[in-house]
C-alpha positions as CSV (number, residue, x, y, z in Angstrom):
1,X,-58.4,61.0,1.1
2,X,-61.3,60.5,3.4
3,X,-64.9,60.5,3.2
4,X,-67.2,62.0,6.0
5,X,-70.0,60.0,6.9
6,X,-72.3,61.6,9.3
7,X,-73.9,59.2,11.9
8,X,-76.3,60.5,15.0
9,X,-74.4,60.0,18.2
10,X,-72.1,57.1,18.2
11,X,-68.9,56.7,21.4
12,X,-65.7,55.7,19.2
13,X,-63.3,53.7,21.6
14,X,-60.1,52.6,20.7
15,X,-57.9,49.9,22.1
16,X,-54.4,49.6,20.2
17,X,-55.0,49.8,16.5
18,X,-58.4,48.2,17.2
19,X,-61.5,51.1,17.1
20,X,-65.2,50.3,17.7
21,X,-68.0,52.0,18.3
22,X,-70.4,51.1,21.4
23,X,-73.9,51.6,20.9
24,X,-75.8,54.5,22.9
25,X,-78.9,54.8,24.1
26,X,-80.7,58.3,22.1
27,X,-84.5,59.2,22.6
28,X,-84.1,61.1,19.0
29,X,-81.9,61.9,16.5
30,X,-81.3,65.7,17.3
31,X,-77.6,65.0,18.1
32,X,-75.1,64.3,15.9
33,X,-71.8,63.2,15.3
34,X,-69.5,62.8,12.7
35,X,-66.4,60.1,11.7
36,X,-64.2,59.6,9.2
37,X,-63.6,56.6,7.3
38,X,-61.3,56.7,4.7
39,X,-62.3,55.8,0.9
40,X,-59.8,53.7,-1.2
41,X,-58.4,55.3,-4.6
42,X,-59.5,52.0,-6.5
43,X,-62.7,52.5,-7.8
44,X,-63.7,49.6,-5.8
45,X,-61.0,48.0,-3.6
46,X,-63.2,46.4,-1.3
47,X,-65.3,49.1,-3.1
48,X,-65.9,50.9,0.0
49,X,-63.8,51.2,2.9
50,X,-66.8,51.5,4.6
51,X,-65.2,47.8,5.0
52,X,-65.4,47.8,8.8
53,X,-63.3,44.6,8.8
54,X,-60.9,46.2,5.8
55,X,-57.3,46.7,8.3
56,X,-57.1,49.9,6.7
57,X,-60.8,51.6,8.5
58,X,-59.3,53.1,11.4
59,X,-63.6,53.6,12.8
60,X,-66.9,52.5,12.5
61,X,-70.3,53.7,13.5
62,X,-73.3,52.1,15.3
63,X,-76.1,54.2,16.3
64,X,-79.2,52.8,18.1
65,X,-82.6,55.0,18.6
66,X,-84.6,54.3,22.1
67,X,-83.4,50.7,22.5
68,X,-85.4,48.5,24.8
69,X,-85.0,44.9,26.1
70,X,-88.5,42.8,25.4
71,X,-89.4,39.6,27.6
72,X,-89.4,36.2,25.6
73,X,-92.4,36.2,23.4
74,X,-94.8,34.0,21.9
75,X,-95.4,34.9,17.9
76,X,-99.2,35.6,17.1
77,X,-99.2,35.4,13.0
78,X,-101.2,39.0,11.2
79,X,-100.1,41.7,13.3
80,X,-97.3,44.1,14.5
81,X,-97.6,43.0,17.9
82,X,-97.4,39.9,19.7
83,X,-98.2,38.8,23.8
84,X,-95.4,38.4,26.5
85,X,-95.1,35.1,28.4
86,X,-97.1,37.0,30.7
87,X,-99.9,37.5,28.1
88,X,-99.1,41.5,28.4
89,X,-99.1,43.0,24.5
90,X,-95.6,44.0,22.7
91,X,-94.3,44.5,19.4
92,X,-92.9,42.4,17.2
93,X,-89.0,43.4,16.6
94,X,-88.3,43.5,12.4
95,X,-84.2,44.0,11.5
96,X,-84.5,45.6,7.9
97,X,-81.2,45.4,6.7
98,X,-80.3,47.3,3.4
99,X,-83.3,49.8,5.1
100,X,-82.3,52.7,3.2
101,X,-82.6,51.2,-0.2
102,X,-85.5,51.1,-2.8
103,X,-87.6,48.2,-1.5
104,X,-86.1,48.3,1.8
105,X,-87.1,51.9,2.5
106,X,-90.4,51.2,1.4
107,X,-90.7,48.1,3.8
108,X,-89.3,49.8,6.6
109,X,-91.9,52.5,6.7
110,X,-94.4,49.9,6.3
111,X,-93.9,47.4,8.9
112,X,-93.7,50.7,11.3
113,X,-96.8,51.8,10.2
114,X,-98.1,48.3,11.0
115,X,-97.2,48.7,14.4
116,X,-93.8,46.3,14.2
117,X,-90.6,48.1,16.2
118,X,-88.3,48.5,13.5
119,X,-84.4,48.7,12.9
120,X,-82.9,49.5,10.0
121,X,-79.3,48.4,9.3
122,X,-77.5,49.9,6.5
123,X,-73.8,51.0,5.5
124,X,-75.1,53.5,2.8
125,X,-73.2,52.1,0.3
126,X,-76.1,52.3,-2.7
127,X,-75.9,56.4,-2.2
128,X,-72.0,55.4,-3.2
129,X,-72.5,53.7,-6.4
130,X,-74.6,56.5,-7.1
131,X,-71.4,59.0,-6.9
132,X,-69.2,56.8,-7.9
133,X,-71.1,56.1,-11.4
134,X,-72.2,59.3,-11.7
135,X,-75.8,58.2,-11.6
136,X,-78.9,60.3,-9.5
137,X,-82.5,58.9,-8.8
138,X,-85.0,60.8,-11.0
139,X,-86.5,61.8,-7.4
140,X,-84.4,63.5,-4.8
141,X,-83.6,61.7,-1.9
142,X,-82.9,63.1,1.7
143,X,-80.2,61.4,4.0
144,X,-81.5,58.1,6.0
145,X,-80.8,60.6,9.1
146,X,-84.1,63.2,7.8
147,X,-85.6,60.5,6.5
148,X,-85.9,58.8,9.8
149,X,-86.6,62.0,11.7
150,X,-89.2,63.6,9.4
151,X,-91.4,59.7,9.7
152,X,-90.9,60.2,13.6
153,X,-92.6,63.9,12.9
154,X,-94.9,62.8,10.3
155,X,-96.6,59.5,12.4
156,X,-94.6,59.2,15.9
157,X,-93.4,56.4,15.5
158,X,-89.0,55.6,16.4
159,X,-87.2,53.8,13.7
160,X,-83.9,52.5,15.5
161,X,-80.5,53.3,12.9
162,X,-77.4,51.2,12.9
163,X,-74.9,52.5,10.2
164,X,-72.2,49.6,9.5
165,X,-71.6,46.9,6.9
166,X,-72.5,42.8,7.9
167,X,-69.9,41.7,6.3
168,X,-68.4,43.0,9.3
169,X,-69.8,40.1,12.0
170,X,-68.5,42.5,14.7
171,X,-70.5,45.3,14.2
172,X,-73.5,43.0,13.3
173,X,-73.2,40.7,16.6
174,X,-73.6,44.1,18.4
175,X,-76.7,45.3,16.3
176,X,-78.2,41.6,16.3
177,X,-77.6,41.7,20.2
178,X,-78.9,45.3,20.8
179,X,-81.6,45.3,18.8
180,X,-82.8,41.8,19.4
181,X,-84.8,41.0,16.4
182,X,-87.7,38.4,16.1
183,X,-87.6,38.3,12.6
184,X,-84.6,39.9,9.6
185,X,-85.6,40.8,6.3
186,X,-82.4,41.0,4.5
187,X,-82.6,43.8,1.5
188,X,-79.0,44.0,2.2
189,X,-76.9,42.8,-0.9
190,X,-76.1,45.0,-4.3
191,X,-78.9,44.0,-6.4
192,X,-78.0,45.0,-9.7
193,X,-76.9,42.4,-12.6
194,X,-75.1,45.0,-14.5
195,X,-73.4,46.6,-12.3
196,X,-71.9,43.0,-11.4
197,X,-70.9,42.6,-15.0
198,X,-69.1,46.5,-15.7
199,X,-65.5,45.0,-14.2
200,X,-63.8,42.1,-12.3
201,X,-63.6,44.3,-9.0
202,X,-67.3,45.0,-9.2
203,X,-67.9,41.3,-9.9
204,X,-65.9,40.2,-7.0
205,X,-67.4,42.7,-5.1
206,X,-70.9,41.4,-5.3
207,X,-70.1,38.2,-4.6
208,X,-68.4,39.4,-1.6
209,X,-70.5,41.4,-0.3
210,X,-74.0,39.3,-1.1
211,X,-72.3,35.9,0.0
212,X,-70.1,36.7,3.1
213,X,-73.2,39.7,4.4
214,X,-76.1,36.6,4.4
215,X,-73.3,34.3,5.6
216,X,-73.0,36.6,8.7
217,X,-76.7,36.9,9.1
218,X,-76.8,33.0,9.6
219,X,-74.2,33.2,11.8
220,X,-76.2,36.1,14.1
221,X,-79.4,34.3,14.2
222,X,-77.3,31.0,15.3
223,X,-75.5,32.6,17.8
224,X,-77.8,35.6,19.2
225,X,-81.6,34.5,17.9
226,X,-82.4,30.7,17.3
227,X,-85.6,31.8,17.3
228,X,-85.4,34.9,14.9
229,X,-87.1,34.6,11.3
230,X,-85.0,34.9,8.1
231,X,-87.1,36.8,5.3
232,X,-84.6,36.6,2.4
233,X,-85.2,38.8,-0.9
234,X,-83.9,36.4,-3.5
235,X,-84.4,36.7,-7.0
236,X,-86.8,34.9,-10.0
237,X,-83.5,35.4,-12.0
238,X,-81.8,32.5,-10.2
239,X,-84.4,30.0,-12.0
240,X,-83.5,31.2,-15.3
241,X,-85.5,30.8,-18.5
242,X,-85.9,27.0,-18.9
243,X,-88.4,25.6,-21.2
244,X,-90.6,24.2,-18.5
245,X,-92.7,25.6,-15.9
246,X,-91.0,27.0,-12.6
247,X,-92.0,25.8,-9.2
248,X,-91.7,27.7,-6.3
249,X,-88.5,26.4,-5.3
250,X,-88.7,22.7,-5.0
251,X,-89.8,20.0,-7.8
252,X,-90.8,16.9,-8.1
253,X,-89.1,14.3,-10.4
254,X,-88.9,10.8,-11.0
255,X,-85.9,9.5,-13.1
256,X,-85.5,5.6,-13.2
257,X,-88.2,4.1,-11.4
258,X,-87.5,6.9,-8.1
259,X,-89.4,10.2,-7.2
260,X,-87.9,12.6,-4.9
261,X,-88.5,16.7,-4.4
262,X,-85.3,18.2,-5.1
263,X,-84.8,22.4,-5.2
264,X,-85.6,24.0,-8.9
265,X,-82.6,23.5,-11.0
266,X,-81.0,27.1,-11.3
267,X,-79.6,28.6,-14.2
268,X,-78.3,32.0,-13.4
269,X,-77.3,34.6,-15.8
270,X,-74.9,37.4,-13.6
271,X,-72.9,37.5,-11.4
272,X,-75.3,39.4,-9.1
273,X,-77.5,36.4,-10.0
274,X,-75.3,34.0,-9.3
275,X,-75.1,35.4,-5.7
276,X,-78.4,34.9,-4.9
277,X,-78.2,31.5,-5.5
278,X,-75.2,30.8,-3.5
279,X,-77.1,32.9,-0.7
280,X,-80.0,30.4,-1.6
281,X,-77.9,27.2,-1.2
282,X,-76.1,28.3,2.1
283,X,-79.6,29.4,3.8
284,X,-81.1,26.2,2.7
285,X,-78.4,24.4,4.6
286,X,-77.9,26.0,7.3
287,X,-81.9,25.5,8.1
288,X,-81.4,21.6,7.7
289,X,-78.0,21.7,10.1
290,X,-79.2,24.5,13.0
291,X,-82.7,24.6,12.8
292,X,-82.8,28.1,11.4
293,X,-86.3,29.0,10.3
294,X,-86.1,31.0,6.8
295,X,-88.5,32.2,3.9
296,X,-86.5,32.9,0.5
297,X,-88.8,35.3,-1.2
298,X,-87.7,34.8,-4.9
299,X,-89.4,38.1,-6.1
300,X,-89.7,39.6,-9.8
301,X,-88.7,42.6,-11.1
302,X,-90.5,45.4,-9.0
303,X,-91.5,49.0,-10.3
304,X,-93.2,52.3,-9.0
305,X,-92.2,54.5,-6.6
306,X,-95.0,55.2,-3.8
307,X,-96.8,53.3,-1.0
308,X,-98.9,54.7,1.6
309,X,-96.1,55.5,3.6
310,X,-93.5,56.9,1.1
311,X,-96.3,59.3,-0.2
312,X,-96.9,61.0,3.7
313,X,-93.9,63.3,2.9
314,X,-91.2,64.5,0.1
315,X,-88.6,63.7,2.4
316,X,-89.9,60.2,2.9
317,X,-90.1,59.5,-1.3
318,X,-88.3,56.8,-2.0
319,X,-86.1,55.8,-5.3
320,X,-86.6,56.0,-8.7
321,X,-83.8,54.2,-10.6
322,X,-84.0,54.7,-14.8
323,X,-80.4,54.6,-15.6
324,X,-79.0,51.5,-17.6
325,X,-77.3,50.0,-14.2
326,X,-79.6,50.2,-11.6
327,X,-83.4,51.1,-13.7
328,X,-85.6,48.4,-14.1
329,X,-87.9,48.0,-17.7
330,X,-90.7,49.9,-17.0
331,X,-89.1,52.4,-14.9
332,X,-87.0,53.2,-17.7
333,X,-89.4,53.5,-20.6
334,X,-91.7,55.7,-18.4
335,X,-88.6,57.8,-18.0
336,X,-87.8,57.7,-22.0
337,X,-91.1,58.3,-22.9
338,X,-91.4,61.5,-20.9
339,X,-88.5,63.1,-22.3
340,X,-89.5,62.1,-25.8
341,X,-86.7,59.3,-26.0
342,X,-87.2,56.2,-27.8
343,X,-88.1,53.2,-25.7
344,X,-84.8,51.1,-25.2
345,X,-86.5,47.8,-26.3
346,X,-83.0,45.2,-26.3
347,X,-83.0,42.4,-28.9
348,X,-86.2,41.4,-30.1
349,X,-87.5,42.5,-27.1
350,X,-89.4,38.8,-26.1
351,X,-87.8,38.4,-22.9
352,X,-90.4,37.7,-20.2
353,X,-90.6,37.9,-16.8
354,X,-92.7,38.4,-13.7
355,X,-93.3,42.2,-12.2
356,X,-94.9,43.7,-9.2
357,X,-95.8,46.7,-7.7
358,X,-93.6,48.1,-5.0
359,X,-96.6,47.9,-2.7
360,X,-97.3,44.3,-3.1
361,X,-93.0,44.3,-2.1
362,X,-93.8,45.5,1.2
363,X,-97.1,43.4,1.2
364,X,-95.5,40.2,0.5
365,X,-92.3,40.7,3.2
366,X,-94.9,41.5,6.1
367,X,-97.3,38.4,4.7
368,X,-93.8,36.6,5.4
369,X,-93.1,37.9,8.8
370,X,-96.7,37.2,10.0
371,X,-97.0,33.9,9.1
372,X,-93.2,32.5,9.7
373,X,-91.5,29.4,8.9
374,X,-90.8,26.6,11.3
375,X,-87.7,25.7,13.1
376,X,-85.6,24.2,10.5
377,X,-88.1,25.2,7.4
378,X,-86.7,26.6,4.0
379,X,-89.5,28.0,2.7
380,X,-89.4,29.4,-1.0
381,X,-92.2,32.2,-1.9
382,X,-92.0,33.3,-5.8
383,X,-93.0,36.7,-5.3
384,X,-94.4,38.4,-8.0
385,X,-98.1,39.4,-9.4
386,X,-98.1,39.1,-13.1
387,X,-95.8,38.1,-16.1
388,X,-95.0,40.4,-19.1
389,X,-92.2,40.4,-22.2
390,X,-90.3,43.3,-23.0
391,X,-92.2,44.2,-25.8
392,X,-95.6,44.1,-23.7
393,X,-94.6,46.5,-21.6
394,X,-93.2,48.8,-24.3
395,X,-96.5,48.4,-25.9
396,X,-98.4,49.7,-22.6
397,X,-96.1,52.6,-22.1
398,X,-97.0,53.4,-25.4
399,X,-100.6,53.4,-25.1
400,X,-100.6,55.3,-22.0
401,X,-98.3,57.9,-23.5
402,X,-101.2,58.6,-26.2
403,X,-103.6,59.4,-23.8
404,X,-100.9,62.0,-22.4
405,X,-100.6,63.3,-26.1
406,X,-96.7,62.1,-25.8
407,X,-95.7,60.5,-28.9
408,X,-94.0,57.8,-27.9
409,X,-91.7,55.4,-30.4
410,X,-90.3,52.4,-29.9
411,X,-86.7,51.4,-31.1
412,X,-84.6,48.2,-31.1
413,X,-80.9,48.3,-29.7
414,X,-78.5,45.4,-29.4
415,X,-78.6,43.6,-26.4
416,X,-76.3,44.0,-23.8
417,X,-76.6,40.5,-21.9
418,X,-76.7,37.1,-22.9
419,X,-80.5,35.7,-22.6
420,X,-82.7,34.2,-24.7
421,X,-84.7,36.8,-26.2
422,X,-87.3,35.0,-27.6
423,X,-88.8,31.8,-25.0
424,X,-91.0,30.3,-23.0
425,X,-91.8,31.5,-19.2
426,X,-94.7,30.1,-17.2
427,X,-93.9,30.6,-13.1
428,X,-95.9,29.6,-10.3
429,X,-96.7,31.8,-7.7
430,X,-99.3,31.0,-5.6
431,X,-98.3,30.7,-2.0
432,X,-98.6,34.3,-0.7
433,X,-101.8,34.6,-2.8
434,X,-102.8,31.5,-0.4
435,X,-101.7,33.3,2.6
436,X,-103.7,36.4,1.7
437,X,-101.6,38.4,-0.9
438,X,-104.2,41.3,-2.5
439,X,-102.1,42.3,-5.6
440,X,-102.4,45.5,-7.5
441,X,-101.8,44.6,-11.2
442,X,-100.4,46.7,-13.8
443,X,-103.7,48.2,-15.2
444,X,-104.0,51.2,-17.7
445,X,-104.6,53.8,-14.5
446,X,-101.4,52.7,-13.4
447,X,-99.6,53.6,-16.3
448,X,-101.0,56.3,-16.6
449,X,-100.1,57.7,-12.7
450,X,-96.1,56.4,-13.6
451,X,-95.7,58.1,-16.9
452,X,-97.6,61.0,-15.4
453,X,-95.0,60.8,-12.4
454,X,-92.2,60.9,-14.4
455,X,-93.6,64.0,-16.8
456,X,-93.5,65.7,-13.3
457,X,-89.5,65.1,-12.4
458,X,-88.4,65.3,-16.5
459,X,-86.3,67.8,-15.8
460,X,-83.9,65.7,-13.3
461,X,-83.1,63.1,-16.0
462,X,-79.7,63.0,-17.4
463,X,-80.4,61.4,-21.1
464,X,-76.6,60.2,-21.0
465,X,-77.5,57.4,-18.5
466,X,-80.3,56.2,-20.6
467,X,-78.8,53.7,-23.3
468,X,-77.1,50.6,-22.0
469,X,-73.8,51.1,-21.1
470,X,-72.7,47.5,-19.6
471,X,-71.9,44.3,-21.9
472,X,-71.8,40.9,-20.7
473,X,-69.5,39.9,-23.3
474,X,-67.1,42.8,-22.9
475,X,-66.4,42.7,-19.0
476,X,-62.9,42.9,-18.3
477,X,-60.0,42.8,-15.6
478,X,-59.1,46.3,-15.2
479,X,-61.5,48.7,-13.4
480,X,-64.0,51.4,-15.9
481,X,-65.9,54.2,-15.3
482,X,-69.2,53.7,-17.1
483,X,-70.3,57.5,-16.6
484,X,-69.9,59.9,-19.5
């Protein structure tokens, strides 16, 4: 069986059982080309053979938009652009990788509109999970090949496209060399807890993927960009819930008479989780042995849908992820409320955590980029705005669904992970406010606009994909298909 995937322009060349692709240079993406790449019958061997480095992909696919080689640069901090050695302006180079995902859509569009030359690097593979589960974002979504053309129509401005997986380091080395990034933000892991807990494959597969993908990135800024910036999306989830008060990154203890900083113990509760915090440990070290310079953004649980950019067109909209794999807490109750389901509140509903808006996401990675770390720096950013429990944000949903005249209930279902449903949560996060983060908090308005935004696309939810469908406890060996 194979699976088409359609990619602007790219030269396949083979040599022996060996096929590559070598990158061209395009001044749009009016041409195209397709390859074919052919999918495994497990569910999730390698859960894509979009595996470049999996011996049965017989091709793979890099595609690169008006590349052009800069002269070495000297960072200014707060802008898109920087000076040449020879003081003559140019624009700073931003890898997004995992660029045609939720946040990494959003920050893409972003950092072009802010004048950065951007490259998005993506193997597609979150548009699989969606046919695979039998899942659809409650907003449509065009390919990443209109996407990119209709912002070029919309503003003028290129994004370069290189379609391929990092855990391949091949077909990364080339993008890394081609594109020549100053700094990576790395959106480029599956980010889902549940979706690491539905089956042994899909657990192995995170940890695959997550792991041996930021594992490669290292590798690529050692080798091709000593000087590039790592902005790494980690997640609050790899601190836990512990009964103290979480640092960003790093405490300070003293146990017997000694005092040293150490990194914040972490607790994770996934496997996804889990991930992150090897990703966490391995970028820490490899800052302390080659000098990498790299800001861990450990952000909360994001919601919304628009930014400035994402609302120019429809084809540019981004994600909007209710179901009980990939939807997030208020994302999902805005969703139930508007087709007059009861909010999914799990356990006793007390479980807290810190939220932000998808703009202060994009806000936060280019606060990141234009202030980087220094050679050899691990920096640790807790990136979120506010702190809420389950219940809270039931509450608010409700509220803003009586303004709306939407009767809105609330209901109690057992929960599906292990957590403590009832705790304390008090996280700091005060860095990126210091470096000039302007949040925009969860205020009744805003509400309002979501469940409002969600009344408009009711008819595209499927009401089977509401009610959690993954269990912690009941993961098990053989591959499932969670999709009724």
């Amino acid at each position: 069986m194979a699976h088409l995937l359609s990619v602007s322009s790219s030269l396949s060349i083979s040599s022996g059982s060996k096929s590559y692709s070598k990158p061209l240079t395009l001044f749009s993406l009016t041409s195209s080309s397709s390859i074919i790449c052919p999918i495994s019958k497990s569910p999730l061997k390698k859960t894509l053979s979009l595996r470049a480095n999996n011996a049965s992909q017989k091709h793979r696919a890099l595609h690169v938009n008006s590349v052009s080689v800069g002269q070495e640069t000297k960072v200014e901090p707060g802008s898109g652009s920087h000076e040449t050695s020879n003081g003559a302006p140019a624009r700073k180079k931003v890898m997004v990788i995992g660029g045609d995902g939720y946040c990494g859509w959003a920050t893409a569009l972003h950092l072009s509109n802010k004048n950065y030359e951007v490259a998005i690097v993506d193997n597609l593979v979150r548009r699989y999970f969606d046919h695979q589960l039998g899942l659809e974002s409650l907003t449509p979504i065009s390919s990443i090949h209109d996407r990119i053309r209709r912002w070029k129509s919309v503003t003028d401005k290129d994004i370069q496209l290189f379609v391929g997986d990092i855990c391949d380091f091949e077909f990364l080395s080339e993008a890394f060399t081609s594109f020549k990034p100053d700094a990576v933000v790395h959106f480029g892991e599956q980010r889902s807890a549940p979706y690491s807990m539905i089956d042994r494959s899909r657990a192995v597969y995170t940890q695959h993927n997550n792991v041996i993908g930021t594992l490669n990135v290292l590798f690529a800024i050692k080798e091709f960009g000593e000087d590039c910036h790592l902005v790494k999306l980690g997640t609050m989830g790899e601190y836990g819930t512990p009964n103290i008060d979480i640092e960003e990154g790093f405490i300070t203890i003293t146990h017997n008479g000694r005092t040293d900083t150490l990194p914040y113990p972490k607790q994770a509760s996934s496997f996804y989780h889990l991930s992150k915090v090897h990703d966490s440990h391995n970028i820490a070290f490899t800052c302390k042995a080659w000098g990498i310079r790299a800001t861990d953004l450990n952000q909360g649980v994001v919601y919304g849908v628009r930014t400035d950019e994402t609302a120019m067109h429809e084809e540019l909209c981004n994600r909007f992820d209710y179901d009980g794999v990939f939807g997030t807490a208020l994302n999902r109750f805005c969703v139930q409320a508007a087709v007059g389901h009861p909010l999914t509140v799990y356990g006793k509903g007390g479980q807290t955590r810190g939220y932000l808006d998808i703009r202060d996401t994009v806000q936060c990675v280019e606060i990141a980029i234009a202030n980087p770390a220094q050679r050899g720096e691990f920096r640790v950013f807790n990136q979120f705005t506010e702190q809420f429990s389950v219940n809270e944000l039931a509450s608010l949903v409700t509220k803003a669904g009586e303004k709306l005249g939407i009767e809105v209930k609330t209901i109690s279902v057992p929960n599906p992970r292990v957590e403590l449903e009832e705790h304390y949560y008090n996280a700091k996060h005060t860095k990126l406010v210091e470096l000039g983060l302007k949040p925009h908090l969860l205020s009744d308005s805003l509400i309002d606009s979501l469940l409002n935004f969600t009344v408009q696309y009711k008819d595209r939810v499927d009401t089977k994909q509401i009610m959690p469908s993954v269990s912690w406890r009941k993961i098990g060996v053989k591959p499932k298909t969670i999709a009724a």
